[in-house]
C-alpha positions as CSV (number, residue, x, y, z in Angstrom):
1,X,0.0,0.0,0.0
2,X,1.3,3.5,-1.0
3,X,2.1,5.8,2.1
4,X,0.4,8.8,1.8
5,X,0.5,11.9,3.4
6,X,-1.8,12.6,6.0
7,X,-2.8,15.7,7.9
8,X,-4.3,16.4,11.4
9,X,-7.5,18.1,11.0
10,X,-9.8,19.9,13.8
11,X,-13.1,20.7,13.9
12,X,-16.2,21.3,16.3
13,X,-19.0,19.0,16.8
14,X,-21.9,19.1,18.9
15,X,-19.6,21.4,21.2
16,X,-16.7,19.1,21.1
17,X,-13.1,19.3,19.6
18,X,-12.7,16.7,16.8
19,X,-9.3,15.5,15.8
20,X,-8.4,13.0,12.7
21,X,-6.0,12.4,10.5
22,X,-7.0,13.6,6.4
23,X,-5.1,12.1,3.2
24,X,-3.0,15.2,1.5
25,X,-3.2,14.2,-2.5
26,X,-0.4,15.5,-5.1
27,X,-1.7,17.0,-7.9
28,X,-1.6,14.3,-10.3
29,X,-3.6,12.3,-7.8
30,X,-6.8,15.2,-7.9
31,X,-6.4,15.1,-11.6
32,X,-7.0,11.5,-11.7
33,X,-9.7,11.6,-9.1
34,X,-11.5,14.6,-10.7
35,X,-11.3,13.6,-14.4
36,X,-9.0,17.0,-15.8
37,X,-5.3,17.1,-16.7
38,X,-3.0,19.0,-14.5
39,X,-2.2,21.8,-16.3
40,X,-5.6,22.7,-16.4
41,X,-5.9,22.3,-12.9
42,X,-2.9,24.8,-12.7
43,X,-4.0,27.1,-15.0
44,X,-7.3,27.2,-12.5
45,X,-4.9,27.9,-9.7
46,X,-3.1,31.1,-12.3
47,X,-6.5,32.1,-12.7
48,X,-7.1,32.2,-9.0
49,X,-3.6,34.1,-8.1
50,X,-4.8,36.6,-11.3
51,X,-8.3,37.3,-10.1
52,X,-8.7,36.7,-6.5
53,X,-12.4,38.4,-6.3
54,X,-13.8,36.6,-8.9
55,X,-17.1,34.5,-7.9
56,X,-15.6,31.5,-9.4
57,X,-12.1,31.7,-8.1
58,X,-13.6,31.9,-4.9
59,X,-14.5,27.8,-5.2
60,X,-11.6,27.2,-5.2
61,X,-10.0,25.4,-2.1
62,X,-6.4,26.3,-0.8
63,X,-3.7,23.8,-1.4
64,X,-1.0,23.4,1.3
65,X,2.4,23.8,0.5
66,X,5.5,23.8,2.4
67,X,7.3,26.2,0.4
68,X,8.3,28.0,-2.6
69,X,8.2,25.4,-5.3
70,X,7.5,23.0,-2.9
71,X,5.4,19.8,-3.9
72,X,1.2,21.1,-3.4
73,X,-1.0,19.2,-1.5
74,X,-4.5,19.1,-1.8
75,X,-7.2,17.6,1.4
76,X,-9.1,14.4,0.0
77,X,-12.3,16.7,1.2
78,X,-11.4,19.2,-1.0
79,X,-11.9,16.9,-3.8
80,X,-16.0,17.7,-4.6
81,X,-15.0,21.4,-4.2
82,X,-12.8,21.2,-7.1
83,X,-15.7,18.9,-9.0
84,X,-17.5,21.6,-8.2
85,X,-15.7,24.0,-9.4
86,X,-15.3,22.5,-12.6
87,X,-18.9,22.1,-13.6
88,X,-19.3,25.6,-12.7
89,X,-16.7,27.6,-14.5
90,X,-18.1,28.6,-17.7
91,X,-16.1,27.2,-21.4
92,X,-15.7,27.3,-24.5
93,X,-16.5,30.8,-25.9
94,X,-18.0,32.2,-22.8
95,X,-15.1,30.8,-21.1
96,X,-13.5,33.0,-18.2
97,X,-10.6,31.4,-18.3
98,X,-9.1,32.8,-21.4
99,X,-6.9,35.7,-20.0
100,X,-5.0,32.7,-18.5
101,X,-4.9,29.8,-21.4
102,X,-4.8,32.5,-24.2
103,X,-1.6,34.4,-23.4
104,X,0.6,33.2,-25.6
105,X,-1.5,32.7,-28.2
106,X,-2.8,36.7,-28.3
107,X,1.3,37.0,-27.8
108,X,1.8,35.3,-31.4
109,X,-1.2,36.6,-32.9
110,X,0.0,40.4,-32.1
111,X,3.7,39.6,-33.4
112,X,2.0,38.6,-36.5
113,X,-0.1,41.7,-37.0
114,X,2.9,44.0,-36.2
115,X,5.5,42.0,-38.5
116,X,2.8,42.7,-41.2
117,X,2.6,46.3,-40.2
118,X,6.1,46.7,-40.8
């Protein structure tokens, strides 16, 4: 069996402290789990950082990470937030998450118009 990383979590219950331990999953666990590569998943995360009031950003559930460039970990509970937040976001051409996914495709198209220009 694979050791995973686990996490102690509290919470209150009926007035009482609650302790257990939660599984942590790396990223390309949740992308399994939740059906979506994970560059998408990151590109939701760049989304996130780049809009921070945004409705849908806000579905989003923290990662942990011990670190700059340090492995992220997501809670196993956090797993339905991110389903969630998956069947939520709009796509395709009412997509939000163009300014993101886009960038370096606008980059080429406007070095193509200015070369032309030129």
């Amino acid at each position: 069996m694979k050791n995973y990383k686990k996490e102690m979590v509290l919470w209150f219950e009926g007035g009482a402290l609650c302790m257990a331990e939660e599984r942590l999953l790396k990223l390309e666990e949740v992308a399994i789990l939740i059906g979506s590569s994970f560059k998408s998943i990151n590109n939701w995360y760049w989304f996130k950082r780049e809009n921070p009031d945004n409705e849908y950003a806000k579905l989003l559930p923290d990662y942990i990470q011990h670190g700059e460039r340090q492995t992220r970990y997501w809670r196993e509970s956090d797993i339905w937030k991110l389903i969630e937040f998956k069947q939520a976001i709009p796509q395709g051409r009412n997509g939000i998450m163009g300014s993101v996914t886009q960038k370096y495709y606008k980059k080429k198209e406007k070095e193509k118009v200015d070369g032309e220009t030129e």
